[in-house]
N, C-alpha and C positions, 0 to 999 in steps of 0.2 A: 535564330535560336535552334532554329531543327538540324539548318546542318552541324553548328558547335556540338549536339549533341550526338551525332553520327559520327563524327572526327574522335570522340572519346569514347567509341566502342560501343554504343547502342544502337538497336534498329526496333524499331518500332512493329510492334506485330499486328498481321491485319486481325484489323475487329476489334481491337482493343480501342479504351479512352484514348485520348490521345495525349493524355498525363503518363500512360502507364507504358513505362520501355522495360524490356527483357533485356537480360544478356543477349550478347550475338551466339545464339543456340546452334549456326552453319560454322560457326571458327571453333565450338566448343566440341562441337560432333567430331573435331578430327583430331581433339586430346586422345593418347593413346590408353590413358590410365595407367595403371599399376600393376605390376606382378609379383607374387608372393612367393619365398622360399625360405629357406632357416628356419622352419616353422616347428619350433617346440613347445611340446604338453608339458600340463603339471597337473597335479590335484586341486590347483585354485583357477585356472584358464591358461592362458597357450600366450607366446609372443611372436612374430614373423619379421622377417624384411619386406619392404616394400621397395622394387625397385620401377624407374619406369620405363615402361611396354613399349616405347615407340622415340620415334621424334617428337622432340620437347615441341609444344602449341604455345606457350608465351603470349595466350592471349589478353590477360592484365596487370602480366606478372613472368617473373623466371619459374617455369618450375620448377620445384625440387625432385633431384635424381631419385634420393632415396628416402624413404619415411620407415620409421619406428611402430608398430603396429603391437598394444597389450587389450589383453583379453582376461578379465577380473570376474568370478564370478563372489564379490563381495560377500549377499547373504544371500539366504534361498530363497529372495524378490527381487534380488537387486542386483545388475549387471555394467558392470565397468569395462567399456572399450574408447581405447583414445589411439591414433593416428597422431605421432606428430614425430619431428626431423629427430635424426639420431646424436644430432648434434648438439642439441639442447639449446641451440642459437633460437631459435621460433619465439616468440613472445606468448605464454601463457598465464592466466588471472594470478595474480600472488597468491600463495595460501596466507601471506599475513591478512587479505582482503577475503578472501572465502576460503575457510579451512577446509582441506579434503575428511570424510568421513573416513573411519580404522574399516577395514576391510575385515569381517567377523567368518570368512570362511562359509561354504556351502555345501551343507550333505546332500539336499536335495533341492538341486538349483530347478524354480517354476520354469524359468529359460532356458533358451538353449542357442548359443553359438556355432553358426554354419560358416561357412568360406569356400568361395571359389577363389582356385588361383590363378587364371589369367584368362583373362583380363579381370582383378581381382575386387570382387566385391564382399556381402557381409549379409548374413539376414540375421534376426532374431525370431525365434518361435517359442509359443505354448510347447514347455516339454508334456503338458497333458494330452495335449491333442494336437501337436504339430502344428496351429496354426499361426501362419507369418504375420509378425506385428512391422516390420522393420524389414524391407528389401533393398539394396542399395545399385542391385542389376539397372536397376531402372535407366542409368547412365554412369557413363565413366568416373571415375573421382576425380576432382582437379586440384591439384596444392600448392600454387603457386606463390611468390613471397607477398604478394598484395590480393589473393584473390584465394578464396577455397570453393566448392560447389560441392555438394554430396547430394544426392538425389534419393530418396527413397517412395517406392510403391505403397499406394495404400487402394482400399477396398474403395469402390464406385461411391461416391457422395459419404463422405467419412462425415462421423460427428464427432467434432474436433471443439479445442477450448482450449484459450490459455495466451500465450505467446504474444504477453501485454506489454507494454500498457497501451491498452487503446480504447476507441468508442464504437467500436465497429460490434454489429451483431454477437453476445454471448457464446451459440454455433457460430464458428464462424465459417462464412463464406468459401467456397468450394471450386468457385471455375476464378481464372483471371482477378485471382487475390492475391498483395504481398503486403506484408506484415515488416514491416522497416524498424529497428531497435536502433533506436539513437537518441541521445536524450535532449530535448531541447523545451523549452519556454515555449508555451502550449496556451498561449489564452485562448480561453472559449473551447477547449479541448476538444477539438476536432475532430469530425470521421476518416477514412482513410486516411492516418495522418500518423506519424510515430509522435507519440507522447513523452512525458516527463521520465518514463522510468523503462527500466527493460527487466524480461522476466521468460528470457526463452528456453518455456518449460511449457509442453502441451500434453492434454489429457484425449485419448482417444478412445470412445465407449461402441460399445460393439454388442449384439444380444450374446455373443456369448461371455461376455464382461469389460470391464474396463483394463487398461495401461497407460505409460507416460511416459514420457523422450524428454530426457533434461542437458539441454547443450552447453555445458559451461565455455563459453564464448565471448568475452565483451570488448570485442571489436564490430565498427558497424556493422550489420547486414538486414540482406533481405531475405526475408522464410516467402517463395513462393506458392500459393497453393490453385493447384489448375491439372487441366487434363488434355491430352495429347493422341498422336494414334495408341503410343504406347499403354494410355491408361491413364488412371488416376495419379497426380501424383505431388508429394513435398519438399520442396529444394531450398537446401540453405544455401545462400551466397552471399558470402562474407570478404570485409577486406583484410584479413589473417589474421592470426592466432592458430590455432590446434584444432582437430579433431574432438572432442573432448566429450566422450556423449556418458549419461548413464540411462539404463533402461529400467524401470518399474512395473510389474508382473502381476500388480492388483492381484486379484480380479476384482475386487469391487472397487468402487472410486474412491471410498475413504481410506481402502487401503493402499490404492494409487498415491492419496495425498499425504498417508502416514508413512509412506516411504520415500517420497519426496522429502518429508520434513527431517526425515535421516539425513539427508545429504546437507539441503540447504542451512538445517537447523531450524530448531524448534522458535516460536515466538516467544518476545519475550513478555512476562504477566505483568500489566498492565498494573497501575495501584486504584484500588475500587473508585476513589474517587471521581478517576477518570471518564465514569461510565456514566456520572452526571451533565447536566446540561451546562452548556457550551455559549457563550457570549463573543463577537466580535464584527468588527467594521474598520474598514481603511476607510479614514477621513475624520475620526473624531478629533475636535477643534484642540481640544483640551485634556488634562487630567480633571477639571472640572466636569466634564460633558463624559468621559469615562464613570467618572464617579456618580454623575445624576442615573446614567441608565442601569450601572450599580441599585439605585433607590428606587427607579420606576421600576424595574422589578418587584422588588420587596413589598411597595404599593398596593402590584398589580397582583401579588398574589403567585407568581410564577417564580416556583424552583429556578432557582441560578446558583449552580455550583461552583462553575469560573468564570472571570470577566477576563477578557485578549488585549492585546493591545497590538495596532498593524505600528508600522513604522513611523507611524505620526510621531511617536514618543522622539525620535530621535533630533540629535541637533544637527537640524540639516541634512536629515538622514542618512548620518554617519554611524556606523555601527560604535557600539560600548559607548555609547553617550548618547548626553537625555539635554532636549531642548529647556533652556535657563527661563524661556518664559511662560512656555505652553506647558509643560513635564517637569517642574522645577523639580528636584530630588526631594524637598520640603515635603509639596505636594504627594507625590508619587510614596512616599515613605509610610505618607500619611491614609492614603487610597490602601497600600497593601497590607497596614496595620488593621485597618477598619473590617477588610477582608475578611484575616486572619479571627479578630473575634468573633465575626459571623460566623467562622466555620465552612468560610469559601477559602476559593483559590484565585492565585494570578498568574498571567504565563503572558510571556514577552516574545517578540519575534527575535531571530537572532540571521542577519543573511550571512554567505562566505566572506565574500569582496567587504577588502577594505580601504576605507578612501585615501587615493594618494595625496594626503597634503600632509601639514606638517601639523599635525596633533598626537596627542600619546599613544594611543595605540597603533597608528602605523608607524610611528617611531619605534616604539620597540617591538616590530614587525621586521624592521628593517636592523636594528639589534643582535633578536635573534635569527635573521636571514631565514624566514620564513616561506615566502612570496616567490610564486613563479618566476622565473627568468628567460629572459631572450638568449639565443646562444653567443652573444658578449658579454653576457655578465650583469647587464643589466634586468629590472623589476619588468615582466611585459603587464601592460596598461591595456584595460577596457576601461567600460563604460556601463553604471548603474546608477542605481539613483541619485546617489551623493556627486556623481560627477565622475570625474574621473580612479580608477581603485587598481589595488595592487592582490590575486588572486592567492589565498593561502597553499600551500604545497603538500598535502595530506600524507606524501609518506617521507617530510623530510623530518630527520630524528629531534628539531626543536618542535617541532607543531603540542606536543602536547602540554612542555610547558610554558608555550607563549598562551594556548590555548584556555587551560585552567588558568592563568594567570589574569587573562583580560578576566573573566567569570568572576573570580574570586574580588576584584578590583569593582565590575561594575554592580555583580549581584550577590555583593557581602550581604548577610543579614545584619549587619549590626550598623553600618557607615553607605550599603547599597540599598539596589531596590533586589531587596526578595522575594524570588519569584518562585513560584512552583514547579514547573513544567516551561517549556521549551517550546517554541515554532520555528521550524527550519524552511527557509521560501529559498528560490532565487538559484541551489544549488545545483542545477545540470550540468555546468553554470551557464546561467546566463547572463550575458554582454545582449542585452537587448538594440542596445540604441545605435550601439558600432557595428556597424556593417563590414563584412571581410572587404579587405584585409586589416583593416583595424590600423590602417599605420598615422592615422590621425588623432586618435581622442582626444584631445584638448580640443578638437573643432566637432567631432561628434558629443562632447558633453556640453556644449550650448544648451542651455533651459535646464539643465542638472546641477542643484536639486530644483524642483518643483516649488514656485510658490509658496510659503508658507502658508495657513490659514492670519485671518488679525490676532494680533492679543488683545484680552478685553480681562478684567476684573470680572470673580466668578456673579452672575449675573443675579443673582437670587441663591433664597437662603438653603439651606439642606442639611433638616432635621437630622441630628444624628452626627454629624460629620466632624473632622477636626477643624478648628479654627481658619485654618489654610482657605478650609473650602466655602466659608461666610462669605458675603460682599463685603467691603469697606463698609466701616461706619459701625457695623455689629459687634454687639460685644464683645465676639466670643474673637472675632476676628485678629487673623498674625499682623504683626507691627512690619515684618519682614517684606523690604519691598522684590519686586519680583527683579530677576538678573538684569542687565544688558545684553543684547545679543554681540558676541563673539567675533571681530573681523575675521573672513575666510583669510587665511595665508595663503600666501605665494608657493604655486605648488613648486616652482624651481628652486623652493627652497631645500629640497628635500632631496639628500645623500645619501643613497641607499646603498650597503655593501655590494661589491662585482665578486660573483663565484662566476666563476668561468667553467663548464662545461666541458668535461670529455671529450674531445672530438668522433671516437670510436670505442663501443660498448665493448665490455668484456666479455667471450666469449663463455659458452656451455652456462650464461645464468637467466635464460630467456629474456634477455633486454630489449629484443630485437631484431629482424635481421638488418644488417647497414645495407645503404644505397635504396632505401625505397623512394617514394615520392610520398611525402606524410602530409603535403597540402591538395596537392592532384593525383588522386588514385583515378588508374583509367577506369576502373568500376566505379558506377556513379551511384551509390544506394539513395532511394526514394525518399531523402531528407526534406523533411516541408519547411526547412528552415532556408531551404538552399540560397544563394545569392540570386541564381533566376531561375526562381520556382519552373517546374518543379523537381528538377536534376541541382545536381551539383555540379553544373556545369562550366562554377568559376570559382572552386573551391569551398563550398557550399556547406562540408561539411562540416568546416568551420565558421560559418555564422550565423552570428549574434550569440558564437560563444568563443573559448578560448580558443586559438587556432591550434590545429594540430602537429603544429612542428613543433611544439612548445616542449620541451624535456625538464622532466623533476629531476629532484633532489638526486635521486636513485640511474639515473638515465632511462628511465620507460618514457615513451611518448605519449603524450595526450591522444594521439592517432590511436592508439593501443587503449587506456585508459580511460578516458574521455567517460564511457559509459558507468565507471568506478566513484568519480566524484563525489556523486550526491548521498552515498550508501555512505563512504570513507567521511564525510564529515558527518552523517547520524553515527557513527561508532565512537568517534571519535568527542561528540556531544553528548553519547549515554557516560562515557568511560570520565568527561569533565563533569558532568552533572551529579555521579556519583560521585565524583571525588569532592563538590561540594555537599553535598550531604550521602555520607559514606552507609549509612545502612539502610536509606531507603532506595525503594523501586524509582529509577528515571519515568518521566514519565515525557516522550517526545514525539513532535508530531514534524514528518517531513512532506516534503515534494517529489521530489527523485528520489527512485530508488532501482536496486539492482537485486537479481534473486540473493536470498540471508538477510538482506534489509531487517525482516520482521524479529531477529535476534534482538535488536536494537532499537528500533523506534514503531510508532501506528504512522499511519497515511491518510492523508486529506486530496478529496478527489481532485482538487485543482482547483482554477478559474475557470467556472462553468460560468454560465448561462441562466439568467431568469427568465427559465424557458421550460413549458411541458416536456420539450423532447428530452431536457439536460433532468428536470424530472424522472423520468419514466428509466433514463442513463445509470443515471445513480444506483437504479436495482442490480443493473449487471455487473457497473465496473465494483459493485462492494464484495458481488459475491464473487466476482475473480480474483481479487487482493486477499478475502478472507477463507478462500475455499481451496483455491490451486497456486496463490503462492507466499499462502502461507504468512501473511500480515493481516491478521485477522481484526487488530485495531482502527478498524476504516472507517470513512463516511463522506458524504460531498456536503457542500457549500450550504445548508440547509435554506429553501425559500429564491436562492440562486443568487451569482456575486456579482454579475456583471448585470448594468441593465435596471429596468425598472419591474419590479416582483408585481403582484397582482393579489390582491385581498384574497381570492379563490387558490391562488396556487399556493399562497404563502398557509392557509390553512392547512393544506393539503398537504403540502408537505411539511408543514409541523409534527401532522400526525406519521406519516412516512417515518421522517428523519429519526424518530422516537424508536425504532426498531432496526436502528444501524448502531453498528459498538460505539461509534464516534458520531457526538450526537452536538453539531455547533452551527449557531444561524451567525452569516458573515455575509457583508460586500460589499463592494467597491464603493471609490469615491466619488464625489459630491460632482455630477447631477447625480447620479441614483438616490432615489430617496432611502430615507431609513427603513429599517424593516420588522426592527424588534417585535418580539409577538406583541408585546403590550400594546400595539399602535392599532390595531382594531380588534374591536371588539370580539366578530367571530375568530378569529387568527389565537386570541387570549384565551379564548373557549377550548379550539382544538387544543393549545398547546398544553393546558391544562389536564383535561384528558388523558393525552398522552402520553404525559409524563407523571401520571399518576400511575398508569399502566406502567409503566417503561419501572418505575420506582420500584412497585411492588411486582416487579419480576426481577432485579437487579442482580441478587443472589442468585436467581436459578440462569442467566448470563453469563456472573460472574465464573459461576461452577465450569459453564461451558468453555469458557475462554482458560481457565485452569486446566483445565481435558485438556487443549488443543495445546498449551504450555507443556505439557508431561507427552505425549504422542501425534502429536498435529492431526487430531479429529476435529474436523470443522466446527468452528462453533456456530457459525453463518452460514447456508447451504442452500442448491441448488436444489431443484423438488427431485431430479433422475440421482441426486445421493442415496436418498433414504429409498424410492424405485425405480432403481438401475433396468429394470424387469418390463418398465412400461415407456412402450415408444412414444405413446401421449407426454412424456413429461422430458423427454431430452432435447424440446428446444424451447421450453417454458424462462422465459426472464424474466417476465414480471410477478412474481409471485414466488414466496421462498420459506425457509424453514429458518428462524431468529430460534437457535439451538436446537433440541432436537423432538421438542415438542408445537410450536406455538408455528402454526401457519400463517404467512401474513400474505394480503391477498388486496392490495390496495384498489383503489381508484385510478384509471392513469389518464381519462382522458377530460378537457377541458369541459365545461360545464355538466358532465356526464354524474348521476345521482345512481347508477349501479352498476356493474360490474362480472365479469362473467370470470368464474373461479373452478376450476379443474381438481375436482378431489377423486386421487386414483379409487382401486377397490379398498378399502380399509372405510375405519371408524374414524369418525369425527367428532368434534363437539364445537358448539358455535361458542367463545368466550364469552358472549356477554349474557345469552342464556340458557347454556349447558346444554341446548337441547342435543341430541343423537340423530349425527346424519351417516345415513351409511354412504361412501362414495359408493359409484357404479363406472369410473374410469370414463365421464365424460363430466365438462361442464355446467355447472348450476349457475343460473342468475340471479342476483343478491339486490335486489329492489331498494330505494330509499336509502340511499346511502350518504347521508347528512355533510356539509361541509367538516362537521367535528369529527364526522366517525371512519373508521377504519377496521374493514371484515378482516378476525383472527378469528383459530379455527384452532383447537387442541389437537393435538393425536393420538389416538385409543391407545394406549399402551403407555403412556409416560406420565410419570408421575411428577407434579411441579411444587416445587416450594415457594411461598409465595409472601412476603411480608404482608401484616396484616393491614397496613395500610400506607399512603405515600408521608414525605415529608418535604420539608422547603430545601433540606440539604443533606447528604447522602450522611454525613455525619448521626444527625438526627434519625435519618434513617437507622441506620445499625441498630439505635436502642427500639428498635419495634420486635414484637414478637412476632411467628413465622404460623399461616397455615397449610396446608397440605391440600391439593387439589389432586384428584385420583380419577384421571378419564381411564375407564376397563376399556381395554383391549379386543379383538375377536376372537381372543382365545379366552377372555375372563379374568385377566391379569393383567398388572400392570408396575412397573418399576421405576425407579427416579433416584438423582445423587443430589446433595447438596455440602456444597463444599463452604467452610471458611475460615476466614484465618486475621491476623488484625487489618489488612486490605494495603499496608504501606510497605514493611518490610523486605530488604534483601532474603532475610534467613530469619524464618520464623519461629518463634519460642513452644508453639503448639496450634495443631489445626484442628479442624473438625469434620469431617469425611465421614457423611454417611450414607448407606445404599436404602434405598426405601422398596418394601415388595410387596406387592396387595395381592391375595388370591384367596377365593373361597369364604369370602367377610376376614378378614382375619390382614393386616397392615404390620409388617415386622421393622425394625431400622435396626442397622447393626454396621459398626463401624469405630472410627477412632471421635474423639469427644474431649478435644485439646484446648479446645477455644470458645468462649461462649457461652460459658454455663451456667450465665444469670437466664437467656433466651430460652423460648418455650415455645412447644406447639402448642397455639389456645384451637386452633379447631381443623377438623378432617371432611374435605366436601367429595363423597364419591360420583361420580358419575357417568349411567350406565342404563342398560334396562332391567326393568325390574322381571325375574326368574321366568319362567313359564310353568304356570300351574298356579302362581300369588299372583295375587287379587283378581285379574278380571282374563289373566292369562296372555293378552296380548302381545305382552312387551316392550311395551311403551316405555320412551323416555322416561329415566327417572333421575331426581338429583338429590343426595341425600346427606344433612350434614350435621356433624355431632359435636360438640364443643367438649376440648379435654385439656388439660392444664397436664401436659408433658415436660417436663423440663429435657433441654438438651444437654445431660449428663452421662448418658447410658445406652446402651440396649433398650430398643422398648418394644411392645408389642400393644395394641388395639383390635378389639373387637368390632368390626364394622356390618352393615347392613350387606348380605350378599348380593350384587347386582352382575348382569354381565354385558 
């Protein structure tokens, strides 16, 4: 193994793991670099030549002679510099996949563009105060047609973030780190390890403020992060693509991420309902066993907004079809009717891969030539559940309407099962079970699909339900016997169109450069998927998923692409899910995802672990998705999916999960036991609890997740957001701000009944009983901290709306009236928004926006008053200490609350008790 990995351009550096190879740093040292000339200004930034300095180094790659060099000073935060061939041959992100942002011009750009010419590098500086965010001295550039390196300087032990998806420390790690962006099938989502999704955008915070480096890049690579004689220092090494960087000038981190959100794009708003509780498990037997835990909720007293369904539903787990014995369409028809009057929801898994045999929908897959192809012409073949499957083609010009087509066929409302929402799994893509080079599947899909569960008649009766869902023999019960099961076909039956392939890309439309090696790049990036871990030392980069020779519709390579997939089928799922119902909000939850994702869909943390540590996981990777990039719709696995859950942790994190946007307990199949809150006692306690809480905060969420919809202001937040100011809080993970008041401050460790909670200098208030704590910028310990409960902490200053109480479904919810909770601030004041509007809609008929401000006893609201105006404030709770000089003068905690019948029609004002 060690020498195959030495033969393809690694050396192993002393002192490191012995998993972790470097580029060869002695063949890279003798790239000559770049030098600059043609170098002209403008009033927007400057363009140059790049030509190279030396004898070409050809260490993984041809270099290129010459590169294109543009310097953009977009707006006065935002800085655009790309490097790339003058030729336009290079392969760069399509903007049909990520649109570039309009360049708005800069009177007074915070940045500032330096260059040296030769040997030619790049900084970026504070124009306030000159300091360097971005030095690219640090080493030579390298541009090779398979390999790029850019290296830049940073300050001694940076506090650094971002550059996901991963499991690795929140800060992240600082000596002898790389961060590998490739998208692969992650069960148990692993540490050091590249994940489902890529997101190579990093936030760097600094006492004299924050900035952020956004690499538009989705070709593999590695972000190195370590330190040398040179210094500290960040290296990306990539297998090609462009240059392609923008740079963000904060200063503060939220203005870091609201200038991000320029680029990437904003997320997209979410429909209220979504923000309810979440039901789901791989492995239930039936649509009956769906439907019972349907009812043992209802039983048990526990809010259930949606029930899921994993892929059990299907026939033989083939996608757009529903197993005839277990999922009859009868049944299923009957489960989503039942739903529907309740005032719930349903949502279906939907994977890419579709199985190659001869049923209708890869039939007319194969129709509309849909499906990847081999470069003869023929469909190329993995392996998923169903067996053997043919890969959809995301930019070929049928995909959308084979796309709505199958939709419209399997989840008609009228003849289908109608579903609400969407689950996207499986999309990196993953070919799990075929091993590169995949020239087998029909011998790797042995034992695919999976055993079915028995069929049994529904076993017992179930008050309430359609007749479907009776035993035999009950009155109420259907005559209708259940299907036969289906013989599999002959997959040789199956004629799929030959498009035959371009043999050589068009030039000047970034196709490509020709003649690379798109299966064996002599750079081996740190894929944990590889064929013999932990290099890609046998093409690695393609397995267990599509291999990268594979060329679309358009001639881009999967080599190129590959990290696009999973983003390009949630666009392409919002844009069909809209087109089955045209004027409400999609509402979709994915797996992989690539920066702009959150235009488009929420995110589900993966196949975690029923583990404290995948616990404790879930605070960081939610606040990374919802804080820096900007898919703010998150949450993990709640209680954990793999694995057997534990009465203690599944409480624990009932209450946890309760203050993540995305709130769903799910997991695997059978052994794992079940997990539903309802299955113990304490577990039904906490969940209860906390979604009484989680209820009656839901508006003041919802408002926030609108915020970050209109400016990408976090709704979900790290504690150094709100103080950037205090180094106690810039490497805090477990503890965070759920919007922009309400501290959550859990429990993380096993049997542990307190907790030790970090409140900077500011004002606090404990939520359950007002009392006033002042922080002092260290640690308090919070004693007796109950399996049900879970320390939240107000923020002096924010003013919270609050339903007056929970309900069983968010529907019900809405018709509750609204009170006002008023924590004063250290100045005496305190402010709050409350946003809303009917919670489904594309384009709304009329909203309700308005700003709350308390100072001096006196609470004003003034805003727009479009939606809502049966709703009322019945009561005002201030709290605060009481003046100096009334009553005993101390200033003691005080909590003060006034019952008033406002209606939300107008302007209003209130007279309150002056507290401060």
């Amino acid at each position: 193994m060690a020498l195959r990995l030495l033969s393809l351009g690694f050396l192993a550096v002393s002192g490191l793991a012995q998993d972790l190879l470097y580029p060869e740093y002695d063949k890279l040292a003798k790239c000559p670099g770049y030098k600059a000339s043609n170098v002209k200004t403008s009033a927007t930034g400057l363009t140059a030549t790049l030509t190279l300095a030396g004898t070409a180094c050809n260490v993984y790659g041809d270099d290129l002679r010459e590169l294109r060099l543009e310097v953009s000073y977009e707006t006065d935060s935002r800085l655009h510099v790309k490097i790339q061939d003058p030729a336009n041959n290079v392969y760069q992100v399509p903007a049909s996949v990520f649109p570039r942002p309009p360049s708005k011009g800069s009177r007074r750009p915070a940045l500032k563009f330096d260059y040296k010419t030769n040997p030619f590098s790049f900084s970026v500086t504070r124009a306030s105060n000159n300091e360097v965010l971005f030095d690219t001295s640090a080493a030579s550039l390298v541009f090779e047609s398979q390999y790029l390196r850019l290296r830049t300087k940073l300050p001694n032990n940076p506090n650094l973030y971002g550059l996901g998806e991963h499991s690795d420390p929140f800060r992240l790690k600082t000596s002898r780190y790389v961060r590998t962006l490739w998208s692969q099938d992650s069960f148990g989502v692993p540490d050091n390890s590249n994940l489902y999704g890529n997101h190579p955008v990093y936030f760097e915070h600094r006492k004299t403020g924050s900035h952020g480096v956004f690499f538009l890049n989705s070709n593999g690579m590695d972000v190195v992060i370590d330190k040398d004689s040179g210094g500290q220092y960040l290296e990306y090494n990539t297998l090609g693509g462009v240059l392609d960087f923008w740079f963000f000038a904060g200063p503060s981190p939220v203005e870091v991420a609201k200038q991000y959100a320029e680029v990437a794009g904003l997320p997209a708003m979410m429909p209220y309902w979504s923000l309810g509780f979440h039901q789901c498990r791989y492995g239930y037997q039936d649509a009956f066993e769906v439907a019972e835990v349907v009812q043992n909720y209802s039983v048990a007293g526990i809010p259930l907004e949606t029930m899921w369904t994993d892929i059990d539903y299907m026939d033989r787990r083939r996608g757009f079809s529903l197993d005839p014995q277990r999922f009859p369409k009868e049944m299923m028809r009957g489960l989503v009717d039942h739903l529907h009057s309740k005032r719930q929801k349903y949502i279906l898994m939907v994977n890419p891969s579709v199985a190659y045999q001869d049923y209708a929908p890869f039939q007319r897959g194969v129709v509309d030539d849909i499906f990847l192809k081999r470069e003869n012409g023929s469909i190329w073949k993995g392996v998923v559940w169903p067996g053997v499957v043919g890969f959809p083609d995301w930019f070929h010009p049928n995909i959308s309407k084979f796309w709505n087509n199958e939709f419209d066929i399997m989840f008609n409302p009228s003849t289908g099962v109608d579903i609400d929402g969407l689950w996207i799994d499986m999309n990196e893509p993953s070919n799990f079970p075929c091993y590169f080079p995949c020239d087998n599947p029909d011998a790797a899909a042995i034992g695919f699909p999976p055993e079915p569960p028995a069929v049994r008649e529904p076993p017992r009766p179930l008050p309430g339900w359609p007749p479907e869902f009776q035993p035999a023999g009950t009155s109420k019960r259907s005559t209708h016997p259940l299907a036969p099961p289906q013989a599999l076909p002959i997959r040789g039956a199956v004629t799929p169109k030959t498009h035959i392939l371009p043999p050589r890309q068009e030039s000047g439309k970034q196709l490509g450069l020709p003649g690379r090696d798109l299966l064996y790049p002599k750079y081996a990036i740190h894929n944990r998927a590889a064929y013999n871990a932990p290099m890609n030392a046998q093409g690695g980069i393609s397995n267990k998923t599509i291999n990268t020779d594979v060329r679309h519709y358009n001639s881009l390579a999967e080599y190129d692409v590959h990290n696009l997939y999973g983003s390009m089928m949630s666009t392409q799922c919002a844009a069909t899910m809209q087109h089955r119902r045209p004027a409400l909000r999609p509402f979709i939850i994915t797996r992989s995802t690539f920066s702009g994702a959150g235009r488009s869909v929420g995110k589900w943390l993966g196949d975690n672990y029923s583990s404290w540590w995948h616990y404790r996981l879930s605070i960081r990777s939610m606040l990374a998705f919802a804080s820096f990039y900007q898919i703010p719709m998150v949450g993990a696995d709640v209680c954990g999916f793999a694995g057997n859950t534990t009465e203690d942790l599944c409480a624990r994190w009932a209450t946890l999960g309760a203050f993540a946007p995305f709130y769903r307990n799910h997991v695997e199949y059978m052994p794992s036991i079940s997990q539903e809150f309802y299955r113990w006692e304490i577990v039904a306690k906490a969940a209860k609890k906390a979604i009484e809480i989680r209820y009656r905060l839901l508006d003041y969420i919802y408002t926030a997740l609108e915020g970050q919809s209109k400016d990408g202001t976090p709704s979900v937040s790290p504690m150094w957001f709100a103080y950037p100011k205090d180094e106690n809080t810039w490497g805090l993970e477990e503890q965070y701000f759920y919007g922009d008041a309400l501290l959550v401050a859990p429990v993380v460790e096993e049997g542990a009944t307190s907790v030790e909670v970090y409140l900077p200098r500011d004002v606090f208030y404990d939520w359950y009983t007002g009392k006033r704590i002042e922080g002092q910028g260290r640690k308090i310990k919070v004693d007796g901290v109950g399996l049900t409960d879970i320390p939240l902490y107000l923020k002096g200053g924010v003013i919270v709306p609050l339903r007056t109480q929970g309900a069983m479904t968010t529907d019900e919810l809405r018709q509750r009236d609204f009170e006002l909770v008023v924590p004063v601030g250290k100045d005496g004041t305190a402010k709050g928004r409350l946003y809303l509007d009917d919670g489904v809609s594309l384009v709304q008929k009329g909203v309700t926006d308005v700003e709350f401000k308390y100072a001096k006893g006196k609470l004003t609201a003034k805003g727009k008053f479009g939606f809502g105006g049966k709703l009322k404030i019945k009561k005002v709770t201030v709290l605060g200490k009481a003046k100096k000089g009334k009553r005993d003068g101390s200033g003691e905690s005080e909590e003060v609350s006034v019952q008033v019948d406002v209606p939300l029609t107008g302007d209003f004002e209130i007279d309150l008790p002056e507290l401060e």
